[in-house]
N, C-alpha and C positions, 0 to 999 in steps of 0.2 A: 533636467540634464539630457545631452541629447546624446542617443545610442549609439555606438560604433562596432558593427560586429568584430569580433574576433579575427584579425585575416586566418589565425592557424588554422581555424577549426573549416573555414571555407575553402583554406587551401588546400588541409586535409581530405574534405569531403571529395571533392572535386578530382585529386587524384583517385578515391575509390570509384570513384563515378566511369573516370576512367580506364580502369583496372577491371573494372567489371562489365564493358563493352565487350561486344561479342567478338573473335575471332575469325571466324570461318564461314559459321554453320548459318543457314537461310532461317527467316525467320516468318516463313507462309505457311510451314505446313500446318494442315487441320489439324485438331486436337485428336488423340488417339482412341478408335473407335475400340480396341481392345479394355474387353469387360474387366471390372476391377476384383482384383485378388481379394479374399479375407482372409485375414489370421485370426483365429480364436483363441491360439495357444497363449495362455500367458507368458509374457516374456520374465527371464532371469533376473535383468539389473534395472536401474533407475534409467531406464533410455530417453531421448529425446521426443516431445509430442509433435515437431516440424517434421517426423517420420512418417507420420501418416497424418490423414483427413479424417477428424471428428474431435468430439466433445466430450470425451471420457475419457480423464486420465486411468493412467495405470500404476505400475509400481512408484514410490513414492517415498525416503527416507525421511521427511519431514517430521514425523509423530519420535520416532528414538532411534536413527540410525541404522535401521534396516529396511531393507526393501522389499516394503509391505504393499501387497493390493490396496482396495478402499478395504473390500471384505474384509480383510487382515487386519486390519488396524480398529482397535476398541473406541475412535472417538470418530463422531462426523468428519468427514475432510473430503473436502474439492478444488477442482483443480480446473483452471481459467488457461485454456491449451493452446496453443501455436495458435488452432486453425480460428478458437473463438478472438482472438486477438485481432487476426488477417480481418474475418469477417466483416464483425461490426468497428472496424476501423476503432480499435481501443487505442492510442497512440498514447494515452498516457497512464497512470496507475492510479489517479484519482476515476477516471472512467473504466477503467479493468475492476477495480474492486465493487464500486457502482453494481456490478453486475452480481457480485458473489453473494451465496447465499448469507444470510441473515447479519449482513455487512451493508453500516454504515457510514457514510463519506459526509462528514463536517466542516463544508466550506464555510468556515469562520472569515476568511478574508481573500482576496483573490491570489495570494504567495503564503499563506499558511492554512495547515488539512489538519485536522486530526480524525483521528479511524475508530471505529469501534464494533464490536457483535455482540449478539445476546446483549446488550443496552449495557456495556460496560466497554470502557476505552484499552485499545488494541494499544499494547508499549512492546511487545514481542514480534520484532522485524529479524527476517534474516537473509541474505545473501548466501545461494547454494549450501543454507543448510547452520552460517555461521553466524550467531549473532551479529546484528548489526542496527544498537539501537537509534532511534531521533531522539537527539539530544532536548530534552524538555519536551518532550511525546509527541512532537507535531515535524511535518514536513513541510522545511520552508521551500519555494518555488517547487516545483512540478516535474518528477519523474518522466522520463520517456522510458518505453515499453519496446523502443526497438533493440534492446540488447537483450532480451530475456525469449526465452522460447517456452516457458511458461511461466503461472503464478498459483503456487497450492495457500490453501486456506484451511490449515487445521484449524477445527473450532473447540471450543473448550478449554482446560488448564492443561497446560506442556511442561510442565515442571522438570520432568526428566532432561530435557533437550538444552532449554531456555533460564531453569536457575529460580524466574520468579515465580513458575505457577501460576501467572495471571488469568483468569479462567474466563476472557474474552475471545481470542483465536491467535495464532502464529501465524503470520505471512511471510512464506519462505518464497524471495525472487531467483528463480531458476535461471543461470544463463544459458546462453545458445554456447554452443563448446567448438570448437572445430572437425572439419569433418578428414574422413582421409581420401573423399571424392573430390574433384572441383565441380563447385555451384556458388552462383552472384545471383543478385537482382539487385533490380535499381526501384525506383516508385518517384514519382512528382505528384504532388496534390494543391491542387487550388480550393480555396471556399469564403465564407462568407467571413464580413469585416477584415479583409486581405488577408485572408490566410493563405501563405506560401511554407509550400513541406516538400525537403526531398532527401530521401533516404537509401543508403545500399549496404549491400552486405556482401563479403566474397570471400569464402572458404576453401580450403586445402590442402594438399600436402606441397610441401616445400622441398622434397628429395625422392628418389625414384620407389624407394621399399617405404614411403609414408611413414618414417617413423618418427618424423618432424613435423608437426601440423597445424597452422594457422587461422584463425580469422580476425578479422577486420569488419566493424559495424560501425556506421557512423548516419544522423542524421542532425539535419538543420530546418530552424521551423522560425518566424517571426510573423505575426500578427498582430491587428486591433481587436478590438472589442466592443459588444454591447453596450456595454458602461463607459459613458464619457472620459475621456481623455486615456483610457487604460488602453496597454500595450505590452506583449513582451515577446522579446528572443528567448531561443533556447537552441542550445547547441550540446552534443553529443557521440562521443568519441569510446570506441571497446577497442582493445588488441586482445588476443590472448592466443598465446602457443605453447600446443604440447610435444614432451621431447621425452622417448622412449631409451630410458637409458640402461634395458635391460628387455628380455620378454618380459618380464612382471614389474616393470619399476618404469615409474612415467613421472616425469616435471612440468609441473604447469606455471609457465608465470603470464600475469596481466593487468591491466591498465586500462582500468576506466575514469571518464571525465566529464563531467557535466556540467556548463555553463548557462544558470539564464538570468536576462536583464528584465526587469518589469520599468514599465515608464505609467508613472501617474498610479501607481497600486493601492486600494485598500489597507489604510492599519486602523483597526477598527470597521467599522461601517454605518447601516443607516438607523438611526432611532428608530424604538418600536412605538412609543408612547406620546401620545399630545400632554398637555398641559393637566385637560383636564382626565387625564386616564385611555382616552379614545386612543387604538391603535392608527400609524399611520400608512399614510397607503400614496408612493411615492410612482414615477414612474421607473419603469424597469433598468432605464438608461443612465440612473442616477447615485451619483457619486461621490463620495466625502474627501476625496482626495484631492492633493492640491496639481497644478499644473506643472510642479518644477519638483514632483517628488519622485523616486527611482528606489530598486531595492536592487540588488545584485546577490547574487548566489553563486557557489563554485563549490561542489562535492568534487572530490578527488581519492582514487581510492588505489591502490597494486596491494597486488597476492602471488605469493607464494604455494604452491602444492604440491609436496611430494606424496609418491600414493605408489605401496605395494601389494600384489596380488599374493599372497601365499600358495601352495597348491594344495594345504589340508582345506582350502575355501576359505582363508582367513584373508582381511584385508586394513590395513593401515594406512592410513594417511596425516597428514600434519600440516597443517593450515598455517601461515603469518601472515598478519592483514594489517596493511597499514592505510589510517582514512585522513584525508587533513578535508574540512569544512571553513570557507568562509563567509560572508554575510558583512555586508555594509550598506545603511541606506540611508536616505532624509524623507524623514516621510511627515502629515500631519495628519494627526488623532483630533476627531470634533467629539465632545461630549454634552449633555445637557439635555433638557428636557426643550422642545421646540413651543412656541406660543398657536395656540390650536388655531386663532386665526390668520396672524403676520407667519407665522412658520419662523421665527426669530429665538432666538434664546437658547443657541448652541455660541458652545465657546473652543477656542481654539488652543492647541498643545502641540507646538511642532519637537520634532525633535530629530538629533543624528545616530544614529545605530549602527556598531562593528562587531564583530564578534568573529573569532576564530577556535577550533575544534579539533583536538588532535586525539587519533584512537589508534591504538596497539593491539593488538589481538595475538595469541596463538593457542593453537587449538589440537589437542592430540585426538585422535579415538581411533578404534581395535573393534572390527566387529567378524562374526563367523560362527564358522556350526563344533557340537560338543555332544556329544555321545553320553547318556545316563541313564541306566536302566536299560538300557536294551531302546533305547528309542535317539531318536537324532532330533536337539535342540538346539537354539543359536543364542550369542550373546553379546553386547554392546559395550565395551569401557571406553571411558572418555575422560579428560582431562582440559581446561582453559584458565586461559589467562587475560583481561583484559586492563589496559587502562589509559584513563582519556584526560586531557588537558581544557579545561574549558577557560577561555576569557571572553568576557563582553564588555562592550562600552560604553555609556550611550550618554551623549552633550544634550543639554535643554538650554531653551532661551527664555531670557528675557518677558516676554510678551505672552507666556503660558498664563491663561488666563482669560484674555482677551475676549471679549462677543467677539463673534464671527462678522456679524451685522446683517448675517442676511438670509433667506430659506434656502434649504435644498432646492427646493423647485425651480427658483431663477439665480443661483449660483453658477457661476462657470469657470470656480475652481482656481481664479485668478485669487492669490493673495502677496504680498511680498514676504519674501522667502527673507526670514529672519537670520543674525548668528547663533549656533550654537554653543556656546560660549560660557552662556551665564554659570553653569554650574556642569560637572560631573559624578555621574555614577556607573557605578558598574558590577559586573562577579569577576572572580580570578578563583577557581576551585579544580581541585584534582580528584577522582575517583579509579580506585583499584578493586579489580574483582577476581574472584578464583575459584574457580571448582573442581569438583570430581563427580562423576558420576555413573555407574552401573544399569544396567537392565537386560533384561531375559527372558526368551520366548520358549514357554517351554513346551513340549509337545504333547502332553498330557496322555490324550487319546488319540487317533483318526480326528475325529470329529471335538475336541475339544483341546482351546488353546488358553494357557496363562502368561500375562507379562508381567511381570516384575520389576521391580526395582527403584532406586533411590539417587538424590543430589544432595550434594552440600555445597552450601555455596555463602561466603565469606566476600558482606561489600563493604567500602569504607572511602570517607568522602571528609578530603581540608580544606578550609577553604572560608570564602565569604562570595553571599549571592545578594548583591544590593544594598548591603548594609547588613545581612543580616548572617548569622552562623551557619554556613553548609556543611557542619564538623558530624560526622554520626559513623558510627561501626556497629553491623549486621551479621549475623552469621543463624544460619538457617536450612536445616534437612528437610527436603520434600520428597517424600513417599509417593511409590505409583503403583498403582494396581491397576491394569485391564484385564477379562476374557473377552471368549469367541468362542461361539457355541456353534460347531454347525450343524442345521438342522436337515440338511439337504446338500446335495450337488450342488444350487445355485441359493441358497437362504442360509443368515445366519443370524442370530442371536448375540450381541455384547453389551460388556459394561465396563464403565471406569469409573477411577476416583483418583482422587491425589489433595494433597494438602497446598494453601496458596500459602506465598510469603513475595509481599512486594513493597519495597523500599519507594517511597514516593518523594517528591522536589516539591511539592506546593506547600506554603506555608499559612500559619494560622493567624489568630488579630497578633501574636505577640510579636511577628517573625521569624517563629521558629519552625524548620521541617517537621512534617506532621509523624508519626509514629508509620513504620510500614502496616500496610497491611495483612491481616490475617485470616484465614477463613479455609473452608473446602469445595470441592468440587464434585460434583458425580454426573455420572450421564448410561444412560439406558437406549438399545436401540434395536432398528433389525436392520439388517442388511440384505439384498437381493440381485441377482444379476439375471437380466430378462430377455429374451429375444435373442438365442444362443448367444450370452453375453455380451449383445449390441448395447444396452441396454441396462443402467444401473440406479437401483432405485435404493433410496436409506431414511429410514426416520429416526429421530432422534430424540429423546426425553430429558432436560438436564435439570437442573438445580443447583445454586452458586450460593455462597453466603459466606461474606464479606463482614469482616469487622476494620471498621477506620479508616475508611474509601473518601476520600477527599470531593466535599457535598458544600453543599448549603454557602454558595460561593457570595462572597458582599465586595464591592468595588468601592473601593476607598479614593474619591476624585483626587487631581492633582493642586495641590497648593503652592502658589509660588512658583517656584524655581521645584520642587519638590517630586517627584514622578508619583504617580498614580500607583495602586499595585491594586492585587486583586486576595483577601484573604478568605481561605477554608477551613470549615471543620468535619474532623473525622465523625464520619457517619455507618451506622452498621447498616448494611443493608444485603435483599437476597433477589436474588434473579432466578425467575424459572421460566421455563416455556417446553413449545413442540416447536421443533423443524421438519419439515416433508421434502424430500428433493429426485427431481428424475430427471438423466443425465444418461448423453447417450444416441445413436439411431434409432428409430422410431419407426423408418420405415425403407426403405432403399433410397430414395431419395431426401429423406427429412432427417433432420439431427434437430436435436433440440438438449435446451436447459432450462428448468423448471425448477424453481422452491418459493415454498411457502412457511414463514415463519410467526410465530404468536408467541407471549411472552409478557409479564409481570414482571415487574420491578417496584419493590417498595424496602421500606424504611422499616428496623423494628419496629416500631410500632403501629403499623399500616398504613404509615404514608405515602404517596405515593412520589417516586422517587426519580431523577433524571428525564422530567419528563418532557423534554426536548428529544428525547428516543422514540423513533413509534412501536407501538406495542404491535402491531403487524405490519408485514411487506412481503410482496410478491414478487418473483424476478422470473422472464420469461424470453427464453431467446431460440428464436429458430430459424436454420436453413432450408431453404428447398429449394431443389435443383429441378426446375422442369426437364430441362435437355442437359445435355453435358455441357455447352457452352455458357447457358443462363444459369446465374443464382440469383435467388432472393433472401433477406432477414429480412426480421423483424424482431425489433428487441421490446419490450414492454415490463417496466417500474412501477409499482405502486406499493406507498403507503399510507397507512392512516393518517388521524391528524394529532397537532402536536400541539406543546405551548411551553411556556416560561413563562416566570413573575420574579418581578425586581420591584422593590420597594412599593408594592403593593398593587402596581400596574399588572395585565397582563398581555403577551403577546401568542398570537393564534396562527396557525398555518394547519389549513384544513386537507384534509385527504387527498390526496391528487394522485396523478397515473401520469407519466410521460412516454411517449410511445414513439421509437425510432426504427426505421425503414433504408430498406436501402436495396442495389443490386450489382453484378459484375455478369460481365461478357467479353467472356476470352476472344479476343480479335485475333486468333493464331494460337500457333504451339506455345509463343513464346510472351505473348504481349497480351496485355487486360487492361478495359478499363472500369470502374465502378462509381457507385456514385453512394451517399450519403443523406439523410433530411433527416433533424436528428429536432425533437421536441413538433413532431408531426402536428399534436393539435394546439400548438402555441400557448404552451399552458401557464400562468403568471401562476408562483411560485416562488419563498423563500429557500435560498439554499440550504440554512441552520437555523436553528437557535440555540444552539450551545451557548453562545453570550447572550447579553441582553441587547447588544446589537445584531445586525441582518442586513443581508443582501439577497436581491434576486436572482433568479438563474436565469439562465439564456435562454430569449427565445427561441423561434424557430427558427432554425440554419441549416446550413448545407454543407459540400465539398464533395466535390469532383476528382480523380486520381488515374492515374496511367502508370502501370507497372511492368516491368519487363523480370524474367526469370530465367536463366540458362542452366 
């Protein structure tokens, strides 16, 4: 299919582009030789981290509604800030998470991701704080990172917040808000396999007393690829303004939109297994997709927020969020085992695929301080509603079946593009959700804090997914316990716990959804803040245990006209590890981010369990500013090695590091440019094996950028 951008979205850009040209002011002078201010103080609310330059977040609502330091809050949690975004040129949220500590990015396919930490899969997404799940746990086409001003990463079960407990992590997307100053920039980026990026942003107030206040973010990006024949657009569009219709009473409404097209994408990927068991080893550039296949994507999402300050320090807000998701493609899935000499003995399954996604949201919650005993404690109530409309489609032809006739290795993806026709299938299901839920900081001592409290939360789902029954009703309290101990001015001591409850969508050999899961959570840690608080360091001890976790996955091929599926059985299994993480300046002119994670996963019985996860990974990322004008990164990845087995074969992907560099030189007050090389020692590498298929990851590339700020 051949791609047509959007005109709106480039004609939209194009006016911000324009809006956000400079007015008046010259754009030579030097950068400013006045030394840079510190604050130490901690700040009162959840502020924005585009406020300042570095790599530690600060306060943080993401854990239960209040706004907690890291110190404050009883479970690990970091936070991926404006400036590390800007830095290492994060543009998207599969390379933002990449980075975060003991988070794992599962490119399954090149338009589907799924997430995971501590070696269990991440299903707890949210949007400044409000649920906001991916429909069948994965992210089709690729997030842009230019409307968020950061990304926190609670790790462990959140059950208070979130409903299910899952005791992998919460990724709450922070957006950028508007400001009541005016500030724009613009950026153009060039790189490698034509990649063209141009993005702006431009805030402010819309009336003379700011009590009206706007921004507008928008970027456009289309590129090729490493991988034969692959390509895709992506466009992205924010508004959002807020309207003061009170001193204490503010209205927020907004409107984001995300469009991308992939040309020639991955569904499926490359065989891991010869004939005779031997893994295979293709080149990097190689690709199972056909020449005439296309996916398309469109997230769309407006909100409502109203939000009041009380003056006992109480504050209320009330969320409606409305998402519509679409998805249509034709894509071709090759299957089968390859002949270890001819490379032959894959077969072909094209197929058409639509699916649309509609989500309701509304969301109350009440948080502030309350007096007991002679001491002052704060408290959290909350209340939601959600529910989502799902339909999918998907035509098969005729000709599913078919040898392909030929190896990957001299394939070039020419096949003719069949009807889909022969048959249909699909899902049409509704699910409704609701909760309430309570918690409480209570002050104990000086030096000693307790949090408490509970969720209930009631799901229930009609419907049919494939053929098969997606009928089930849930209802499940999860308890939460953390303290804080402090031990010191800058050291503290915590622990939680919480019970898990998560309703899951994969089905078993019968076709029936599997039972939710059940289990606990706990986690032990210290906390410290170093180098008058430049400086924050956290370790972490957890343990997870997990009854009927959707395992032991068997791929039932396609027959006929018939669709392939994939069935699970519930498996008990427990997760434990250490995380070590330091976060933070290091030295006046160094910022850095560092963690190191270690970690077990097995089976009751000592099997070992998900072992496509590595049981260690290192992340390491640092600034250095020699002068004021120059910076340098260097981001550095590493983990162990991994594998899978499917039907008696195995596949292997050994320990690797990928290591990315890069720098900026402010040309003026106003203007930068920087540069990029990002897989420095060209490391060949599979991206996943979460399936039994794979793909490589990119080699060594670049991009160049030019950024303008007023």
């Amino acid at each position: 299919m051949q791609y047509t951008p959007y005109p709106r979205s480039i004609v939209a850009l194009s006016c911000l582009l324009l809006f956000a040209s400079p007015v008046s002011r010259a754009d030579t002078l030097p950068p400013s030789e006045l030394p840079e201010v510190k604050v130490t103080a901690e700040p009162a609310g959840d502020i924005p981290t585009e406020k300042r330059s570095g790599y530690r977040g600060q306060r943080s609502k993401s854990a239960n509604g209040l706004a907690l330091t890291q110190r404050e809050t009883p479970q690990a949690i970091s936070t991926i800030t404006h400036s590390q975004l800007q830095d290492f040129r994060l543009t998207s949220v599969n390379d933002a998470l990449a980075m975060a500590p003991s988070v794992t990015v599962e490119k399954v396919e090149t338009d589907r991701t799924y997430y995971a930490s501590r070696g269990l899969d991440i299903d707890n997404f949210q949007l400044d704080g409000i649920g906001m799940p991916f429909t069948n746990g994965a992210q089709w086409g690729d997030l842009d990172t230019v409307i968020y001003d950061r990304i926190d990463v609670l790790r462990g079960a959140n059950g208070l917040m979130t409903g299910t407990g899952q005791p992998s992590a919460t990724v709450n997307f922070v957006r950028k808000k508007p400001t009541a100053t005016f500030q724009s920039s613009a950026e153009l980026t060039l790189g490698s396999w034509n990649l063209k990026r141009a993005q702006a942003d431009v805030s402010g107030a819309l009336n003379a007393d700011a009590s009206v206040r706007a921004r507008l973010v928008g970027a456009v990006e289309d590129k090729d690829s490493y991988l034969d024949r692959y390509g895709r657009a992506r466009q992205t569009l924010y508004g959002v303004v807020d309207m003061d219709l009170g001193e204490a009473t503010t209205l927020s409404l907004g409107l984001l939109t995300q469009e991308t097209r992939a040309r020639s994408p991955l569904w499926g990927a490359l065989p891991m297994n010869d004939t005779d068991g031997s893994q295979t080893d293709y080149d990097v550039s190689t690709s199972t997709a056909a020449d005439w296949a296309w996916w398309n994507n469109s997230d769309q999402r407006v909100h409502a927020k109203l939000q009041h300050a009380f003056t006992n320090g109480w504050d209320l807000r009330t969320v409606l969020t409305h998402r519509e998701m679409t998805t249509d493609s034709e894509l071709l899935y090759l299957y089968g085992t390859p002949d270890r000499d001819t490379g032959q003995g894959l077969f072909i399954y094209p197929s058409a695929f639509g699916g649309r996604y509609v989500q309701d949201m509304l969301n109350v919650q009440a948080s502030g301080p309350y007096s007991l005993a002679g001491r002052q404690h704060e408290l959290t109530l909350g209340a939601s509603w959600a529910h989502e409309d799902a339909w999918e489609q998907s035509g098969y032809s005729s000709i599913t079946g078919q040898p392909l006739g030929f190896s990957l290795s001299n394939w070039n993806g020419q096949i003719t593009k069949p009807a889909f026709n022969a048959s249909y299938n699909g899902s049409d299901f509704r699910t409704n959700s609701m909760a309430v839920y309570g918690g409480t900081r209570l002050n104990l001592s000086d030096t000693f804090k307790l949090l408490a409290g509970g969720r209930f939360t009631h799901i229930s789902s009609q419907g049919q997914n494939y053929g098969s029954d997606h009928t089930y009703s849930h209802s499940q309290t999860t308890p939460y316990i953390g303290a804080v101990w402090d031990l010191g001015a800058n050291v503290s001591l915590y622990g939680s716990a919480t019970r898990i409850f998560k309703p899951q969508t994969e089905l078993d050999a019968r076709h029936q959804v599997l039972a939710p899961i059940q289990g606990r959570n706990t986690e032990l840690g210290i906390k410290a803040d170093l180098l008058n608080k430049a400086l924050a360091a956290q370790l972490a001890v957890f343990d997870t245990r997990q009854n009927g976790l959707a395992g032991n996955a068997s791929y039932i091929a396609p027959s006929g006209s018939q669709p392939g599926y994939t069935a699970y059985q519930g498996v008990d299994t427990r997760s434990k590890g250490i995380e070590m993480e330091l976060t933070g300046q290091a030295h006046e002119r160094l910022e850095i981010t560092s963690s190191i994670t270690h970690l077990s996963l097995q089976t009751a019985d000592g099997q070992q369990a998900r072992t496509f996860v590595p049981r260690d990974t290192v992340r390491v990322g640092l600034r250095y500013k020699p002068t004021d004008r120059l910076s340098t990164t260097a981001s550095l990845r590493w983990q162990s090695a991994i594998y899978s087995s499917s039907s008696g074969a195995v596949a292997r992907q050994a320990a690797y590091a990928l290591l990315d560099v890069g720098a900026s030189y402010a040309l003026s007050q106003h203007w930068k440019a920087s540069a990029q090389i990002r897989n420095l020692g060209n490391q060949k590498y599979l991206n996943s094996l979460y399936w039994d298929q794979a793909y490589y990851g990119a080699p060594r590339h670049g991009e160049v950028s030019l950024s303008w700020t007023f």
